[in-house]
C-alpha positions as CSV (number, residue, x, y, z in Angstrom):
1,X,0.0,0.0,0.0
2,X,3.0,2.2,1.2
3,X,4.5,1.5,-2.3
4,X,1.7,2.4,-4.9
5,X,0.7,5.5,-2.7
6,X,3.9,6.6,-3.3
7,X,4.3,5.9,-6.9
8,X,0.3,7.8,-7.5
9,X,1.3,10.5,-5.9
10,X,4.0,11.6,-8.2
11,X,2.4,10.7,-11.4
12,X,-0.5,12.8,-10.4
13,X,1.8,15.7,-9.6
14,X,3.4,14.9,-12.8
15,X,0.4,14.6,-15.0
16,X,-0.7,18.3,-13.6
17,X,2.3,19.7,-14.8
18,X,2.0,18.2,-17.9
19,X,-1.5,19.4,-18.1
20,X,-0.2,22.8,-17.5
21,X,2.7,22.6,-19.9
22,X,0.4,21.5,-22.7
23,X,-1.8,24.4,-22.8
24,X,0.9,26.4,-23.7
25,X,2.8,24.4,-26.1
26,X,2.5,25.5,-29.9
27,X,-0.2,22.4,-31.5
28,X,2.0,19.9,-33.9
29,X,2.0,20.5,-37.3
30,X,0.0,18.7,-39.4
31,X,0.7,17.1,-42.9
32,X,0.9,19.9,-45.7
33,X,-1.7,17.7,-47.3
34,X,-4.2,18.5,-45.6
35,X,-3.3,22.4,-45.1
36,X,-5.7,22.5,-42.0
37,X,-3.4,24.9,-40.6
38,X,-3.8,27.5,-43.3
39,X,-6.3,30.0,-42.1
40,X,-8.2,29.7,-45.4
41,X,-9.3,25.9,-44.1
42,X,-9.8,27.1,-40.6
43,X,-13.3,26.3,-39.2
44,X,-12.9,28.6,-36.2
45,X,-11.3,31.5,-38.3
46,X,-14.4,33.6,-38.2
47,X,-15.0,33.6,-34.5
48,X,-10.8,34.8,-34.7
49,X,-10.9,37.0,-36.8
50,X,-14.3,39.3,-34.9
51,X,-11.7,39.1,-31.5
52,X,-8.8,39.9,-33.4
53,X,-10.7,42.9,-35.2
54,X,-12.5,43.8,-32.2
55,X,-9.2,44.3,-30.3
56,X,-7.5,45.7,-33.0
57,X,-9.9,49.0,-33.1
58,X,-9.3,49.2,-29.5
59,X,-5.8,49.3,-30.2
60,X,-5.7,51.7,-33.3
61,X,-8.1,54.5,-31.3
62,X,-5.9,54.4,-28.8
63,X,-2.8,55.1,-30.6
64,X,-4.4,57.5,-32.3
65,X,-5.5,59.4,-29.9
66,X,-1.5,59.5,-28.2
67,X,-0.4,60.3,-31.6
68,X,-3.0,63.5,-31.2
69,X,-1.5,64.2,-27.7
70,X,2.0,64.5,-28.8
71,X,5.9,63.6,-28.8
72,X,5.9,63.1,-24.6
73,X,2.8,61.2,-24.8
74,X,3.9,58.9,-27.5
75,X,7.6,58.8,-25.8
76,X,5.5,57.6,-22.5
77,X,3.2,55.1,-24.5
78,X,6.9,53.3,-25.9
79,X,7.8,52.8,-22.6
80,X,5.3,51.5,-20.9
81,X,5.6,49.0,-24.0
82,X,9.2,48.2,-23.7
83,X,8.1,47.5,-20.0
84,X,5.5,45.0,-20.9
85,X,7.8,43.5,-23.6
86,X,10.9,42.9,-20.6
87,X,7.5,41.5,-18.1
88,X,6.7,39.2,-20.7
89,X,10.0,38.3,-22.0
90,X,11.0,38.0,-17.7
91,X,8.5,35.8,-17.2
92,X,9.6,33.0,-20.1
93,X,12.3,31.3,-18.5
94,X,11.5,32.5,-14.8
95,X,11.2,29.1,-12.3
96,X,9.1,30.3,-9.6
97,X,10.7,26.8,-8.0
98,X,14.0,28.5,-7.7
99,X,12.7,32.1,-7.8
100,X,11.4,31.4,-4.0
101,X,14.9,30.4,-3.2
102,X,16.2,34.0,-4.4
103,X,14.5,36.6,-2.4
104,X,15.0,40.1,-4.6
105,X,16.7,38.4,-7.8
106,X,14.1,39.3,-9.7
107,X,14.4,42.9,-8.8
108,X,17.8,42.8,-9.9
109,X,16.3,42.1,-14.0
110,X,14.7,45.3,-13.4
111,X,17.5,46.9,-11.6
112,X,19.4,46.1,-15.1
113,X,16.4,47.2,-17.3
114,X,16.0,50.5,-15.5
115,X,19.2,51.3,-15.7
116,X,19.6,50.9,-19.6
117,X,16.4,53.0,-19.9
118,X,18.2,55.7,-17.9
119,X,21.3,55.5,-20.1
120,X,19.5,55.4,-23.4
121,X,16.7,57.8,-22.7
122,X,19.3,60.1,-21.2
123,X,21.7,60.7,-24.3
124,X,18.3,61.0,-26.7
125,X,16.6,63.6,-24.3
126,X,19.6,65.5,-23.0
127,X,19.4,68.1,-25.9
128,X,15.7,68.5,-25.7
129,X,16.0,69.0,-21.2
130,X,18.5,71.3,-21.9
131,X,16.2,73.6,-24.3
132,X,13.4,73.3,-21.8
133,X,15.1,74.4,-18.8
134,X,17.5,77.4,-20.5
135,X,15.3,80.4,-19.1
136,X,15.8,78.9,-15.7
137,X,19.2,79.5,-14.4
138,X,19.4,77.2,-11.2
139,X,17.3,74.3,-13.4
140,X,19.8,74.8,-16.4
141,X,23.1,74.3,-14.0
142,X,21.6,71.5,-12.2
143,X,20.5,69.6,-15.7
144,X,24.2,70.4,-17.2
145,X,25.6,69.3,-14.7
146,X,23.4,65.5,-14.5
147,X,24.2,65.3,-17.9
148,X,27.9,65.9,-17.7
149,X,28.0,63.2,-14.9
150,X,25.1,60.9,-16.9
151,X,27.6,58.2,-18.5
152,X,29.0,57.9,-14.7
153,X,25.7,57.7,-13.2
154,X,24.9,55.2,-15.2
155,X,27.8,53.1,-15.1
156,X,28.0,53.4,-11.3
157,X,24.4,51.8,-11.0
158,X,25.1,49.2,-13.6
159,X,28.4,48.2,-11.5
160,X,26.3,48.3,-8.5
161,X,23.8,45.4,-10.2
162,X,26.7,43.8,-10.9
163,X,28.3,43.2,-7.8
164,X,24.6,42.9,-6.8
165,X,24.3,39.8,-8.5
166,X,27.8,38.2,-7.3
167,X,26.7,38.7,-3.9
168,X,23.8,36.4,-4.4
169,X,25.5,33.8,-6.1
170,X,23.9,30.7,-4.1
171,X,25.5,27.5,-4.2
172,X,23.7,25.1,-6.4
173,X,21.7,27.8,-7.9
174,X,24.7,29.1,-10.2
175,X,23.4,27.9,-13.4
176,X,19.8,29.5,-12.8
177,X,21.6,32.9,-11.9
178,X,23.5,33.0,-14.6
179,X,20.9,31.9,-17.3
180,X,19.1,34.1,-16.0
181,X,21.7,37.1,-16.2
182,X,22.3,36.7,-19.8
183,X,18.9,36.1,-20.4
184,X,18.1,39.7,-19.2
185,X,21.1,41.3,-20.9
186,X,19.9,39.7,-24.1
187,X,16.4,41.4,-23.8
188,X,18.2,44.8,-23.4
189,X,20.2,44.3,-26.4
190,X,17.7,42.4,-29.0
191,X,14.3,44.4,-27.5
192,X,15.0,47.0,-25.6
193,X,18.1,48.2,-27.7
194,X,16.4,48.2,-31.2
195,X,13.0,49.9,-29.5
196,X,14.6,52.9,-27.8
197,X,15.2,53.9,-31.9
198,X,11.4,54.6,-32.2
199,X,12.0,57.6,-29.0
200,X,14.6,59.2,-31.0
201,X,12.3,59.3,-34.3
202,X,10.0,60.9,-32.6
203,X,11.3,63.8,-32.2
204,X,13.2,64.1,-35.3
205,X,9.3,64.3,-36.4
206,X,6.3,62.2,-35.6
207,X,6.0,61.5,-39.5
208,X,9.3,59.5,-39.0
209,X,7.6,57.4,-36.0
210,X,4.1,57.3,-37.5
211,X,4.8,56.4,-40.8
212,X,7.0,53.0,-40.7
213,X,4.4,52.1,-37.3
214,X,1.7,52.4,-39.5
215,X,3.1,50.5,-42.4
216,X,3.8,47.4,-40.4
217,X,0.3,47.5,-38.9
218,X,-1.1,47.5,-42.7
219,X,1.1,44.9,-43.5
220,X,0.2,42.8,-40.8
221,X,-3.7,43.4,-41.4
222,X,-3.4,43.3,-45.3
223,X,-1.3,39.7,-44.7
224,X,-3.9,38.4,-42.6
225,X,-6.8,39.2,-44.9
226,X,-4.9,38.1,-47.9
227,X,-4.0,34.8,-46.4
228,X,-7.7,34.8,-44.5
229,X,-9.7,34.9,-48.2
230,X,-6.7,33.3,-50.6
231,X,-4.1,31.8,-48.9
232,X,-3.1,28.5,-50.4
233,X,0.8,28.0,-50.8
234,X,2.7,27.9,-47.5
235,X,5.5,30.7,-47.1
236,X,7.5,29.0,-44.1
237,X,7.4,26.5,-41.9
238,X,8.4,28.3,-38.8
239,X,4.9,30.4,-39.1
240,X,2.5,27.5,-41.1
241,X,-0.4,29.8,-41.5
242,X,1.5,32.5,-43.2
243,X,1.3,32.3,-47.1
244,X,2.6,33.3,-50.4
245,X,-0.6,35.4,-51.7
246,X,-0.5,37.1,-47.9
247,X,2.6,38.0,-48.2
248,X,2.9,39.1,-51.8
249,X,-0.9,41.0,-51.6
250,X,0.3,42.6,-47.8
251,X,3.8,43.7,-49.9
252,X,1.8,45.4,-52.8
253,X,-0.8,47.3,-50.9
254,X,2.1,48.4,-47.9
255,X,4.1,50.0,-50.9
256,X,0.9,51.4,-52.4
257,X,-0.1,52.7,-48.4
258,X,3.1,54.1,-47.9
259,X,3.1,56.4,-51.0
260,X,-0.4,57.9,-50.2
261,X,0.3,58.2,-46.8
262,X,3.4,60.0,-47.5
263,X,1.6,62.9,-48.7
264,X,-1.4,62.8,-46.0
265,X,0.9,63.0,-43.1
266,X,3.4,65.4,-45.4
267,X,1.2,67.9,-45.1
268,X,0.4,68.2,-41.4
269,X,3.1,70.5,-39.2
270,X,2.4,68.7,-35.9
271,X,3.7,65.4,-38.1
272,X,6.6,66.9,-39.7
273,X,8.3,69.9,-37.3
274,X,11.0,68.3,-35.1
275,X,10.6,68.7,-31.5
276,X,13.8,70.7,-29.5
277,X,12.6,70.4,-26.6
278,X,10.0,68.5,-23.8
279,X,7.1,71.3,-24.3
280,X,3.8,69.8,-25.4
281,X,2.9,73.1,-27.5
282,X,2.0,73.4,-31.0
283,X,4.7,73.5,-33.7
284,X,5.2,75.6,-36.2
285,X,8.6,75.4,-38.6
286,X,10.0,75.4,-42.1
287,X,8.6,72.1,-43.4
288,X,11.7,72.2,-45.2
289,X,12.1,71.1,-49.0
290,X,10.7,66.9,-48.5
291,X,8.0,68.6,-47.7
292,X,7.5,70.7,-50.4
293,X,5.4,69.4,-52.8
294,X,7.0,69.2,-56.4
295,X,5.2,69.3,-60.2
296,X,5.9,66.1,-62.7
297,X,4.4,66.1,-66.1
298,X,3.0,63.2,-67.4
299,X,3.5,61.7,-70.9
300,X,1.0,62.2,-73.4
301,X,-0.4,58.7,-73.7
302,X,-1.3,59.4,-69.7
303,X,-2.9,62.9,-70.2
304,X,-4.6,61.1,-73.7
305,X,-6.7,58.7,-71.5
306,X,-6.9,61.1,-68.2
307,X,-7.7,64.4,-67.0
308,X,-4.1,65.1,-65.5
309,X,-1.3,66.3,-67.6
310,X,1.0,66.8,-64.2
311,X,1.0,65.7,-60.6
312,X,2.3,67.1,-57.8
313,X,4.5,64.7,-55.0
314,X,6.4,65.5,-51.9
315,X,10.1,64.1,-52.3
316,X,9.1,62.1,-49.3
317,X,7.3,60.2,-50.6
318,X,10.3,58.7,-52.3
319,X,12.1,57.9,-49.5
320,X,8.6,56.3,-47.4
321,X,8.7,53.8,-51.0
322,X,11.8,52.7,-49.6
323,X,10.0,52.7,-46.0
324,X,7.3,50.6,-47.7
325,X,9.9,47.9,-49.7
326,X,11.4,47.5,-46.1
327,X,8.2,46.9,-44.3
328,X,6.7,44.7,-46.9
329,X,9.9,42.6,-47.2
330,X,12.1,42.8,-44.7
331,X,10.6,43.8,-41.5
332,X,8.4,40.5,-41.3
333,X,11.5,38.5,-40.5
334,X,11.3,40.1,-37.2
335,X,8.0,37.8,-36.9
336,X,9.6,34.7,-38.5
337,X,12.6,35.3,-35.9
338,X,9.6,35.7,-32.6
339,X,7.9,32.1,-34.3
340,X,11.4,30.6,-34.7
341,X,11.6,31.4,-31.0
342,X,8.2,30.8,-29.6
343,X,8.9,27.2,-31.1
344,X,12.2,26.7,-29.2
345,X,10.6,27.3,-26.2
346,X,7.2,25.2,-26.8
347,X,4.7,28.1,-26.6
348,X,1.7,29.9,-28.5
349,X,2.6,33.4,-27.7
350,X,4.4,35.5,-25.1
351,X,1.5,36.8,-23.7
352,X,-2.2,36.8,-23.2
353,X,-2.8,40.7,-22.7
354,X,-4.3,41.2,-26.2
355,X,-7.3,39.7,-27.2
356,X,-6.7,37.5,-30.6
357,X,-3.6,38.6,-30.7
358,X,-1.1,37.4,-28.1
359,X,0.9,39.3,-26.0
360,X,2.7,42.8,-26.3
361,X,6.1,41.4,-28.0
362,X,3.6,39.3,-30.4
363,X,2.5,42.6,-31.9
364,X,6.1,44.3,-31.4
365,X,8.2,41.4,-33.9
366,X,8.2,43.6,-37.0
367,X,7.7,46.9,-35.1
368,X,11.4,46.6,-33.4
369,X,13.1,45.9,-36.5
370,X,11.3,48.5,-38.4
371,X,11.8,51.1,-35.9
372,X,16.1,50.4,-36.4
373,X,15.8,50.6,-40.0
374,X,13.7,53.7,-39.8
375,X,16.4,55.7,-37.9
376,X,19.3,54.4,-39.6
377,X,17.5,55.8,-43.0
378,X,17.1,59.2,-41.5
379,X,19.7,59.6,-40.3
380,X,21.8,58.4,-43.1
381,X,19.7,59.6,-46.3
382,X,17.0,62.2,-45.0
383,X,19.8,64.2,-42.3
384,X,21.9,66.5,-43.9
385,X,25.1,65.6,-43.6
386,X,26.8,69.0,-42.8
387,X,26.6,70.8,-39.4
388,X,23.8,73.4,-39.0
389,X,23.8,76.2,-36.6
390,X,21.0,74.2,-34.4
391,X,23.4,70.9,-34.0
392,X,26.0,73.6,-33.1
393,X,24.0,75.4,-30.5
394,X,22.8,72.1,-29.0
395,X,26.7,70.8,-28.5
396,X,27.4,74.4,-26.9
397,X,24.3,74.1,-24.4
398,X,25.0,70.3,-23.4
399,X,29.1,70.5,-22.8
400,X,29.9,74.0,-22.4
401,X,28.9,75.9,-18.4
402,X,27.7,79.2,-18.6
403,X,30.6,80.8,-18.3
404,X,32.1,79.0,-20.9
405,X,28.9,80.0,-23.1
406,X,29.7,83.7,-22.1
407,X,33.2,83.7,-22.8
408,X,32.3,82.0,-26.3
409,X,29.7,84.6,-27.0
410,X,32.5,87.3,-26.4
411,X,34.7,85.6,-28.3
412,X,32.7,85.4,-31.5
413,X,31.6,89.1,-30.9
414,X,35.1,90.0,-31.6
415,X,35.6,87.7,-34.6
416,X,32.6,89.3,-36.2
417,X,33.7,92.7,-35.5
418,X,37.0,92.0,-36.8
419,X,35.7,90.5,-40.0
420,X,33.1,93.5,-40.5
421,X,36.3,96.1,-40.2
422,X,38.0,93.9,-43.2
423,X,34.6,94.5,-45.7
424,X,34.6,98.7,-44.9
């Protein structure tokens, strides 16, 4: 009796977990003969597709409305997303078996996570603080000199995890502790890393943020329908319901989005101004010459058949074709790479927080690697390349004191005098 009590016990225990393991677990593929895992043969894709829709509007109003708000809003609204995404992310290889054992170790992930945010966040907003404080003299020392000191700060508190995490080093728990250390470094790099890039769109413009968001979220929608009412020929096996006519009907109409939307969002200022500083104000600039709309003539055969015998295009719109090729083509690796992962680690989707669609980092796949190529194609084709007297001023206010700034403005006083007494 003492023996088979003790040998149920266990395999009850055991079959729970099991039970709880299996819920999770990503269903086995099926023969491609069949296809039943193509959304086109799904029985239950209607019922999906009214959740997924529902929450979707939820979602899209929302952002909306933050895009209405402004640059600090929308700065706030990526961060409490990147916080989410490091939760979620947390929570995938966290044992709550040996977690119990390790009072405060998970306060240490967040320790880490906090103080890349701080780092990050600090060398994109220093230029903006310091334009927002420069009428108040005690605020503008007190910011120049937290910014001076920002790279030790940061260091100092990142050291201070570190030895942290030494300290509680518990003997037979190494292996756990130190998964679990490069585990959260690797979130900082891979998700945190390529996200901070949207901040630092946003205020080179909102257009700049807006525009590649908004082209993955078509992309994703137009993929879904196209695979929902056509799809027939797998794409790739580490996503099975993704198909060649989604991908190739979501790449056409993302291209075709991108150009129109170009010139929508062209045309509104509180889209295209850049944002100096942390004010929430309305903005009024030079929408500069991308924003400028420009005349083409048409051929004759065109004019022959149609009423238009020129058009007129931003020379954005140019560049948000290449946004468009990226997000049609590219970008949805970053969800082959999260399936390629979720199938490593035997689960559906990082998250249940969204309706029909999964967790937070289910819907930020494509977004993180959009958001990298975005910046990298501002900065390195839309930017000029030359200094201008704002990048100048900005390097003067961040890493020169006062009286440095004072001796400077002397300084250039005289030079300008000087060269005024050479023209008479």
């Amino acid at each position: 009796m003492q023996k088979d009590t003790s040998t149920t016990a266990p395999s009850t225990t055991s079959g729970r977990i099991r039970h709880r393991k299996r819920s999770n677990e990503v269903i086995p593929e099926v023969s491609k003969a069949n296809g039943t895992q193509l959304l086109v043969n799904d029985k239950s894709k209607y019922k999906s597709m009214l959740i997924r829709a529902y929450s979707s509007i939820w979602m899209i109003g929302g952002f909306i409305l933050v895009i209405y708000m402004g640059h600090l809003y929308i700065t706030a609204m990526v961060v409490v997303i990147q916080i989410f995404m490091a939760k979620e992310l947390f929570n995938l290889l966290r044992k709550s078996h040996e977690d119990r054992q390790l009072p405060g170790f998970r306060l240490l992930n967040w320790h880490f996570f906090f103080t890349a945010m701080l780092f990050v966040y600090g060398r994109i907003l220093s230029p903006r603080l310091v334009n927002t404080v420069t009428s108040d003299m005690v605020l503008y020392r007190l910011v120049s000199s937290l910014i001076k000191y920002h790279t030790v700060i940061c260091y100092s508190l990142y050291i201070s995890g570190f030895m942290w995490f030494i300290l509680t080093l518990k003997k037979k728990m190494y292996k756990y502790q130190f998964g679990q250390y490069a585990w959260t470094h690797m979130i900082l790099i891979v998700v945190f890393g390529q996200s901070s890039f949207t901040v630092a769109s946003i205020f080179e413009g909102i257009f700049w943020f807006l525009l590649p968001a908004t082209l993955i979220v078509i992309n994703d929608i137009a993929a879904y329908f196209f695979g929902f009412f056509f799809g027939r020929t797998p794409l790739i096996k580490l996503s099975p319901k993704k198909t060649w006519e989604g991908f190739i009907g979501a790449s056409v109409t993302t291209i075709i989005s991108a150009f129109v939307l170009a010139d929508i969002m062209g045309h509104s200022k509180w889209l295209t101004c850049p944002r100096k500083d942390l004010s929430t104000g309305w903005l009024h600039c030079d929408p500069g010459p991308l924003f400028k709309p420009e005349s083409y003539s048409l051929p004759g055969w065109i004019s022959h058949w149609f009423p238009w015998k020129e058009i007129s295009v931003l020379p954005v719109q140019w560049h948000a074709l290449c946004l468009g090729l990226f997000a049609s083509i590219i970008a949805p690796f970053g969800g082959f790479f999260a399936s390629g992962f979720k199938r490593a680690f035997k689960i559906k989707d990082f998250g249940d927080s969204i309706p029909g669609h999964g967790g937070i980092t289910d819907r930020m796949d494509c977004q993180m690697v959009m958001a990298v190529f975005a910046y990298i194609y501002h900065q390195s084709f839309v930017v000029p390349q030359s200094l201008s007297v704002e990048m100048i001023l900005d390097q003067i206010l961040i890493n020169l004191t006062f009286d440095e700034q004072e001796a400077l403005y002397w300084r250039l006083g005289e030079i300008l005098q000087q060269g005024i007494q050479r023209k008479s």
